[in-house]
PQR file with spaces between the fields and no chain letter, atoms N, CA, C, O and H, PARSE charges and radii, in Angstrom:
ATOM       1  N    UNK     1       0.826   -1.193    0.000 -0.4000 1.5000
ATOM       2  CA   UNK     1       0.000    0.000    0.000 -0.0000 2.0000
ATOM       3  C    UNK     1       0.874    1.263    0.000  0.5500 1.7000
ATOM       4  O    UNK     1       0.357    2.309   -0.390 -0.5500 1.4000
ATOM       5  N    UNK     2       1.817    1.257    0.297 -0.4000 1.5000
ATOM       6  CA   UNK     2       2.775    2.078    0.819 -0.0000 2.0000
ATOM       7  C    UNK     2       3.485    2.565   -0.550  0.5500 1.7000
ATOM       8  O    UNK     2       3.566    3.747   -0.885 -0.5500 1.4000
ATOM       9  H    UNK     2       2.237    0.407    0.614  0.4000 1.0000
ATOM      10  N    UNK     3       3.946    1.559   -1.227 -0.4000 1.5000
ATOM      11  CA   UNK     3       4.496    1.751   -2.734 -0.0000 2.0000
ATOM      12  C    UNK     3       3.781    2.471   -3.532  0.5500 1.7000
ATOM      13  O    UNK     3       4.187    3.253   -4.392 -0.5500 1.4000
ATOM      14  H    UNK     3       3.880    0.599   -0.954  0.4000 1.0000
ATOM      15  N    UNK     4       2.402    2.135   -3.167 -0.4000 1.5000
ATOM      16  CA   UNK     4       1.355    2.593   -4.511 -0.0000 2.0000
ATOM      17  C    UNK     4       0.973    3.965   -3.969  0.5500 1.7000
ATOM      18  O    UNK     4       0.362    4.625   -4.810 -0.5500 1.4000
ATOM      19  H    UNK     4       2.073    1.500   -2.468  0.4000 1.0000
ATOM      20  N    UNK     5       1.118    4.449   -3.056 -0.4000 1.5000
ATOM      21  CA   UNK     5       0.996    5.611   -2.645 -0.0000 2.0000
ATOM      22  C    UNK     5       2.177    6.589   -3.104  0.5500 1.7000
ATOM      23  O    UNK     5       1.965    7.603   -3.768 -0.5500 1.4000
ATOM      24  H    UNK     5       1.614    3.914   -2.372  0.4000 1.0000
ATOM      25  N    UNK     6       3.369    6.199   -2.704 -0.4000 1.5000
ATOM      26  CA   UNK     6       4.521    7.059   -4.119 -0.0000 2.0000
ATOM      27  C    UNK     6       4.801    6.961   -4.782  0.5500 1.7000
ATOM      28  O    UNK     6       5.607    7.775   -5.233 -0.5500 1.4000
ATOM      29  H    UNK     6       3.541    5.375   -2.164  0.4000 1.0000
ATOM      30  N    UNK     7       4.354    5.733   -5.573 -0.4000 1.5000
ATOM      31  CA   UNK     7       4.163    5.520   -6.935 -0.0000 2.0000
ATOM      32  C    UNK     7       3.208    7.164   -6.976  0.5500 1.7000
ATOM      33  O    UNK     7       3.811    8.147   -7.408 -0.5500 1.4000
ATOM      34  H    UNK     7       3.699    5.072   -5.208  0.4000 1.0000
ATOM      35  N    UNK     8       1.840    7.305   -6.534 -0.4000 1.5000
ATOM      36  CA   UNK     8       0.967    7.716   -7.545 -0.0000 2.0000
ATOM      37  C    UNK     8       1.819    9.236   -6.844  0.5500 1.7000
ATOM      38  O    UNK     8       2.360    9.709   -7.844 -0.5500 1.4000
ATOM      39  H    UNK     8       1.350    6.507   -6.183  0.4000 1.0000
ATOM      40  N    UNK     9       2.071    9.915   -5.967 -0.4000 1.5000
ATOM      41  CA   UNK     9       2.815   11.317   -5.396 -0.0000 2.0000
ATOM      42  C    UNK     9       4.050   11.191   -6.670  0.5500 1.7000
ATOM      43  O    UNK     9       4.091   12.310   -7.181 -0.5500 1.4000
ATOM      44  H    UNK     9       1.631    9.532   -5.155  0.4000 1.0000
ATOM      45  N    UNK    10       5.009   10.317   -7.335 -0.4000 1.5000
ATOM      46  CA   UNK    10       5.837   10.683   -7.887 -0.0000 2.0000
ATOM      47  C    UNK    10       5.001   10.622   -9.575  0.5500 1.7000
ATOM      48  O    UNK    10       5.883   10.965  -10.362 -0.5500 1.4000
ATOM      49  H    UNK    10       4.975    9.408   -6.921  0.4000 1.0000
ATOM      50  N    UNK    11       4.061   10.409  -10.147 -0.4000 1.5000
ATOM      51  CA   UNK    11       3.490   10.131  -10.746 -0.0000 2.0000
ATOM      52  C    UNK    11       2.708   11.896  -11.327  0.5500 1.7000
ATOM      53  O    UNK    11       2.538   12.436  -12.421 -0.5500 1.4000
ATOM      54  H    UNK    11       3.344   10.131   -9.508  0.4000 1.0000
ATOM      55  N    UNK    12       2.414   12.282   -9.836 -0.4000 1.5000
ATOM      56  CA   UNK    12       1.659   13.694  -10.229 -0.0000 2.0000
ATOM      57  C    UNK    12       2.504   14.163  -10.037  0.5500 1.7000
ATOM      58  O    UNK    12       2.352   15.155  -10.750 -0.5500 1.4000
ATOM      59  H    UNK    12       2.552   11.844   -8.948  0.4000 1.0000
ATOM      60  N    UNK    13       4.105   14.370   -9.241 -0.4000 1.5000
ATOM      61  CA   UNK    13       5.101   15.384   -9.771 -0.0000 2.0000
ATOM      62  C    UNK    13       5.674   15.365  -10.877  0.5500 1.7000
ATOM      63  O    UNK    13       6.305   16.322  -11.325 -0.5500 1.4000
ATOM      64  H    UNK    13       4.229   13.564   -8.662  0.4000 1.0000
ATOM      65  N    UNK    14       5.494   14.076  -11.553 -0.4000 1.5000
ATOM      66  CA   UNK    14       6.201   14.469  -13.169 -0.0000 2.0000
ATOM      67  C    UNK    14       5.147   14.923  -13.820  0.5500 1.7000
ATOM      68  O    UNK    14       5.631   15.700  -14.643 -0.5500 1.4000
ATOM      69  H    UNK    14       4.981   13.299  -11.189  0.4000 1.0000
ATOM      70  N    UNK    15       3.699   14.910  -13.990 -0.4000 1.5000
ATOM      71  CA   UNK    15       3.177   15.664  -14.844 -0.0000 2.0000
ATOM      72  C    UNK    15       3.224   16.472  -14.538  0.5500 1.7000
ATOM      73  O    UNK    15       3.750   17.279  -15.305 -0.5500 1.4000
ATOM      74  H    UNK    15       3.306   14.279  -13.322  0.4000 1.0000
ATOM      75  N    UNK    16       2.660   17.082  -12.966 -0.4000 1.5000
ATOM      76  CA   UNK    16       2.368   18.572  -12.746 -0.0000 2.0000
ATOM      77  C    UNK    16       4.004   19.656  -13.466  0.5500 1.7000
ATOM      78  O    UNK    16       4.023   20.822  -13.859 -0.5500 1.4000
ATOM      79  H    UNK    16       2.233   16.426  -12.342  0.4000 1.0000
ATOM      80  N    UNK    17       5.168   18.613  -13.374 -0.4000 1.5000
ATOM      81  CA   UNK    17       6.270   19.353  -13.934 -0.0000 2.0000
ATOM      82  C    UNK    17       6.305   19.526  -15.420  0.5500 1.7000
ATOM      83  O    UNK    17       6.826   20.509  -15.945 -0.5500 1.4000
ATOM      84  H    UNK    17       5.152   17.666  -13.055  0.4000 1.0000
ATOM      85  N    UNK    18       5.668   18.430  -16.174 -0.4000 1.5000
ATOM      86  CA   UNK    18       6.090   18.533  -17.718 -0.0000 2.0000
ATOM      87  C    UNK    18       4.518   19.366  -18.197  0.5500 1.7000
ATOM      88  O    UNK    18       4.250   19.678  -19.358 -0.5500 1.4000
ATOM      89  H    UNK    18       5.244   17.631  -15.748  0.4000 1.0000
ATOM      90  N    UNK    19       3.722   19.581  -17.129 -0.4000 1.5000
ATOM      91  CA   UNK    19       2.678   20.661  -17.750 -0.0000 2.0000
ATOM      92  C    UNK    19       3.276   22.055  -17.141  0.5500 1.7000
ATOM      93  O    UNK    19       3.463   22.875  -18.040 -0.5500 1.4000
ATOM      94  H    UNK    19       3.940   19.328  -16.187  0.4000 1.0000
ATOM      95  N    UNK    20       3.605   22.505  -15.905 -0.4000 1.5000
ATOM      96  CA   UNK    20       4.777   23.745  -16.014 -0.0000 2.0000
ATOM      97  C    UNK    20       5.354   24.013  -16.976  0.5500 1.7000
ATOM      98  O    UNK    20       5.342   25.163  -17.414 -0.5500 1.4000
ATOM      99  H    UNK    20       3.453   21.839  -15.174  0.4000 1.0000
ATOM     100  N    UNK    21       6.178   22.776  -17.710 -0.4000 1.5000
ATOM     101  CA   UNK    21       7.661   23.387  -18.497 -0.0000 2.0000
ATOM     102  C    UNK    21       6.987   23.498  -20.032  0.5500 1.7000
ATOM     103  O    UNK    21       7.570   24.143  -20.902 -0.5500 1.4000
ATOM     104  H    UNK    21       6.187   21.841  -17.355  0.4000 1.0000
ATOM     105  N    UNK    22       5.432   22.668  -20.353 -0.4000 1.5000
ATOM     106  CA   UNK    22       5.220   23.367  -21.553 -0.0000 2.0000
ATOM     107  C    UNK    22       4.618   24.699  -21.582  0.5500 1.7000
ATOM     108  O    UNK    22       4.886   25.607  -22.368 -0.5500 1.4000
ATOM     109  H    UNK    22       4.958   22.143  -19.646  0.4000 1.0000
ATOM     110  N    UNK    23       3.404   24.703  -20.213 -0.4000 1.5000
ATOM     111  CA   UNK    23       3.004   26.191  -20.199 -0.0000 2.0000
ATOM     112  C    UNK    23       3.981   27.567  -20.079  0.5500 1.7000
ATOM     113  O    UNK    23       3.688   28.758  -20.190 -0.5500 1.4000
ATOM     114  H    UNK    23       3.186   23.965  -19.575  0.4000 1.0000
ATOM     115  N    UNK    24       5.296   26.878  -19.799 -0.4000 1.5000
ATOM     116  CA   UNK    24       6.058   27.976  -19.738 -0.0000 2.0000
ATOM     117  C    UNK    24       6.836   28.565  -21.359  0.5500 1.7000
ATOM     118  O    UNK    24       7.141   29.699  -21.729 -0.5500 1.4000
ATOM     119  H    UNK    24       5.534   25.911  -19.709  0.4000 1.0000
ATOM     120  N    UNK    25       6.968   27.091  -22.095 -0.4000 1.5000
ATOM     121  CA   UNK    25       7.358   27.298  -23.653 -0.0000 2.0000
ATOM     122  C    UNK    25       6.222   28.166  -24.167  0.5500 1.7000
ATOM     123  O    UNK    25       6.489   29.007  -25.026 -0.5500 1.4000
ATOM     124  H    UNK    25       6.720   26.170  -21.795  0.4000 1.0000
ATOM     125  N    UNK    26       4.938   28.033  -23.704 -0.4000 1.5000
ATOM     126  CA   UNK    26       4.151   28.439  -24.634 -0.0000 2.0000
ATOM     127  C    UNK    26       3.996   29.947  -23.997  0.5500 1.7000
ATOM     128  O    UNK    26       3.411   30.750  -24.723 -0.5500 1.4000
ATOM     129  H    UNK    26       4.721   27.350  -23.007  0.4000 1.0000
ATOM     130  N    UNK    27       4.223   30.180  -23.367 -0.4000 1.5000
ATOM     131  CA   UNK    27       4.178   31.988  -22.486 -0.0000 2.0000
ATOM     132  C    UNK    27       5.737   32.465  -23.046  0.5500 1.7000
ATOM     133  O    UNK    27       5.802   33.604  -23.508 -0.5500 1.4000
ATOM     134  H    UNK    27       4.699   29.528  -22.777  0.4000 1.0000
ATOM     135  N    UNK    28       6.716   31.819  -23.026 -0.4000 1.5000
ATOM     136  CA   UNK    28       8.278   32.672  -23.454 -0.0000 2.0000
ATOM     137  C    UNK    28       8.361   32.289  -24.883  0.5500 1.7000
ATOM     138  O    UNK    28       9.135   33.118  -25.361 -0.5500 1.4000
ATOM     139  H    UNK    28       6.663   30.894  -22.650  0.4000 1.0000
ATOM     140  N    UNK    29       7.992   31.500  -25.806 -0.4000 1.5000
ATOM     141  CA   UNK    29       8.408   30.732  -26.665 -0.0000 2.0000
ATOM     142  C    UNK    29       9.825   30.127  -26.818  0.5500 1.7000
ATOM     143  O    UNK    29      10.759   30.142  -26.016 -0.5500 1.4000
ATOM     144  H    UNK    29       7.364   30.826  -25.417  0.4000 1.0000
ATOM     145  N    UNK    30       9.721   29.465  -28.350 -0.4000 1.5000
ATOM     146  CA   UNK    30      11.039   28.851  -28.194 -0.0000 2.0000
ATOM     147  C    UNK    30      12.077   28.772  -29.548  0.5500 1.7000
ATOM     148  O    UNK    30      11.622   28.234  -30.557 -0.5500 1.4000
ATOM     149  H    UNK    30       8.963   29.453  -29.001  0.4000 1.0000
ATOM     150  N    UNK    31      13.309   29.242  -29.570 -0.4000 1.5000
ATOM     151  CA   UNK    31      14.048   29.682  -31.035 -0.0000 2.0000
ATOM     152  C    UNK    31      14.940   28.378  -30.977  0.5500 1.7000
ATOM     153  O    UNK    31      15.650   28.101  -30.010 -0.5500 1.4000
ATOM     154  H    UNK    31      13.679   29.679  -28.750  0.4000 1.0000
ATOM     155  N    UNK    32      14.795   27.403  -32.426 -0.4000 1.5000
ATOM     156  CA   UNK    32      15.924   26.362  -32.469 -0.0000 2.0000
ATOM     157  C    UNK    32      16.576   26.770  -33.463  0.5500 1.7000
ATOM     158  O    UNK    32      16.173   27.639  -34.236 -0.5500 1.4000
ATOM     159  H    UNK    32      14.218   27.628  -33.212  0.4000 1.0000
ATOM     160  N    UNK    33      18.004   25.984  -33.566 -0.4000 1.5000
ATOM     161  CA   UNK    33      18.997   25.786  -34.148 -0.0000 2.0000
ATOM     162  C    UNK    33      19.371   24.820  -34.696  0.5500 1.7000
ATOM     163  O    UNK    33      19.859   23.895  -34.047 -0.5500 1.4000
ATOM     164  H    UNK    33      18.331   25.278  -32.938  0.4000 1.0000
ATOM     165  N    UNK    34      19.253   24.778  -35.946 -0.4000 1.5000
ATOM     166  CA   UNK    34      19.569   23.833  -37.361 -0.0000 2.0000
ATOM     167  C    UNK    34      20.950   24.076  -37.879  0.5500 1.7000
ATOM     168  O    UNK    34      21.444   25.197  -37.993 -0.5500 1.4000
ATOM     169  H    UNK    34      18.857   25.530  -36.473  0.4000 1.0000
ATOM     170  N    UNK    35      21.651   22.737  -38.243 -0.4000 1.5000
ATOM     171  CA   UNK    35      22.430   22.965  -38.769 -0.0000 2.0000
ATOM     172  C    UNK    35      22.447   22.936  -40.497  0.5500 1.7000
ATOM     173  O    UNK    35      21.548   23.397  -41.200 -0.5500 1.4000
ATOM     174  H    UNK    35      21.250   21.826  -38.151  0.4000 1.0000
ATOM     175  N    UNK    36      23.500   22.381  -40.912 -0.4000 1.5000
ATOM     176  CA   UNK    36      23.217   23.009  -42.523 -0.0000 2.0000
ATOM     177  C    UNK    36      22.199   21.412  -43.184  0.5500 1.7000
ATOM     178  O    UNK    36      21.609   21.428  -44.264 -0.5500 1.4000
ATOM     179  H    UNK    36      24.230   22.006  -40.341  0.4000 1.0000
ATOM     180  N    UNK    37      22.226   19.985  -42.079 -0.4000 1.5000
ATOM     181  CA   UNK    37      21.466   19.044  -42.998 -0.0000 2.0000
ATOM     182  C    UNK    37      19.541   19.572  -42.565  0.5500 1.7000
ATOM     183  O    UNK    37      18.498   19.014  -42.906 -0.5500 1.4000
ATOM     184  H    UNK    37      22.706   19.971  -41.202  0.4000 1.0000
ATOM     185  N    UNK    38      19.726   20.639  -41.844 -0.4000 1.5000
ATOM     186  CA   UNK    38      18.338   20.920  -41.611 -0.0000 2.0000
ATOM     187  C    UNK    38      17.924   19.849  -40.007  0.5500 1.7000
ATOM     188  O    UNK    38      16.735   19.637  -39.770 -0.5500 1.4000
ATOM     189  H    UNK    38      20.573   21.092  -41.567  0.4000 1.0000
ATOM     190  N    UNK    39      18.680   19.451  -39.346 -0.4000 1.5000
ATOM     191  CA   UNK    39      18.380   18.709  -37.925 -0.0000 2.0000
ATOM     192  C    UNK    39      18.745   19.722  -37.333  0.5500 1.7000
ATOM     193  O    UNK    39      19.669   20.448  -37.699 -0.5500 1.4000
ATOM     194  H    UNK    39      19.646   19.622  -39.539  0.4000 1.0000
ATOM     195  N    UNK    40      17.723   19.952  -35.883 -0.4000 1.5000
ATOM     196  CA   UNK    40      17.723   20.430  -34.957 -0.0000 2.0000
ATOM     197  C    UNK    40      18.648   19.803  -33.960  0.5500 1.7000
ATOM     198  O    UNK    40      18.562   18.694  -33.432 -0.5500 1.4000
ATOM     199  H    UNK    40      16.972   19.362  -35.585  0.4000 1.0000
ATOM     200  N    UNK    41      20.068   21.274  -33.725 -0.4000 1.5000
ATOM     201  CA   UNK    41      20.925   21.196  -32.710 -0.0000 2.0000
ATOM     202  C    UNK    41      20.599   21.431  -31.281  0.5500 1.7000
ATOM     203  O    UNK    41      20.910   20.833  -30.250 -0.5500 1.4000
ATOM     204  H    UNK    41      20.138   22.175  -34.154  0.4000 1.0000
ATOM     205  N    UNK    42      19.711   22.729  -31.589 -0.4000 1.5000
ATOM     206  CA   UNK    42      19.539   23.116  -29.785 -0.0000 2.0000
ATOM     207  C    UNK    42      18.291   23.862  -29.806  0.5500 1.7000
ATOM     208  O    UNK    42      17.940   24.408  -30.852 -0.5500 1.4000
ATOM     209  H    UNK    42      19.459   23.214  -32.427  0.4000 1.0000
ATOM     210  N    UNK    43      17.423   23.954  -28.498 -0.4000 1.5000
ATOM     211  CA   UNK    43      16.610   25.069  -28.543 -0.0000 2.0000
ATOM     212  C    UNK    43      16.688   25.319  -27.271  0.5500 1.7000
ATOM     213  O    UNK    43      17.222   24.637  -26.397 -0.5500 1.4000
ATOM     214  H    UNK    43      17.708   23.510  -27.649  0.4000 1.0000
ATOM     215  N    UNK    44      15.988   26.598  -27.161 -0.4000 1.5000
ATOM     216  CA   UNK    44      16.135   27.286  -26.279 -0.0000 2.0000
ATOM     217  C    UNK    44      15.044   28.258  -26.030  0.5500 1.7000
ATOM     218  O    UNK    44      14.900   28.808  -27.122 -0.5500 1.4000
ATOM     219  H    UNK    44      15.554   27.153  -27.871  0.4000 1.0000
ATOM     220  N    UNK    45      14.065   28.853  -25.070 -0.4000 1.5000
ATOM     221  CA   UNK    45      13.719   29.653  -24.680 -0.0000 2.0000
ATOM     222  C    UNK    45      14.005   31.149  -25.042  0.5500 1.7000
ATOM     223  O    UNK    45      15.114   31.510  -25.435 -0.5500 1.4000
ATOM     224  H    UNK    45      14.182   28.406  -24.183  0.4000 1.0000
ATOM     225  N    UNK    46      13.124   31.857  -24.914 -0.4000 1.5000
ATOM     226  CA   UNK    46      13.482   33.485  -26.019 -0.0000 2.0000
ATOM     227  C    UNK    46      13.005   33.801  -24.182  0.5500 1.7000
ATOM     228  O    UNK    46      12.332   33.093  -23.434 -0.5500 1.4000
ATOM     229  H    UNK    46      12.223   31.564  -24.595  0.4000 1.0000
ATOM     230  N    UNK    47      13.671   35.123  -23.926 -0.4000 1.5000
ATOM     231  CA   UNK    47      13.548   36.107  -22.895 -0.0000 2.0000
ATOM     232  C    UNK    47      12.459   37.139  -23.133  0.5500 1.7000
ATOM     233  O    UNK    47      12.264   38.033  -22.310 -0.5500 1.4000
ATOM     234  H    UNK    47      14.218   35.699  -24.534  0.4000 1.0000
């Protein structure tokens, strides 16, 4: 019982985190970097 209880606490800290870090892409946006075959090197957050 004990497991399934932080199972489900570590369960809602990774979403509640990966819905933060997109609502936050979508409020700052985000500028990537291609190199010359056209694949994405890096992105990054705009200020």
């Amino acid at each position: 019982m004990k497991k399934l209880i932080i199972l489900a606490i570590l369960i809602m800290t990774v979403i509640s985190c990966s819905y933060l870090d997109g609502s936050e892409a979508q409020r700052r946006g985000r500028r990537c970097r291609y190199n010359y075959k056209g694949e994405v090197q890096h992105c990054g957050y705009i200020n």
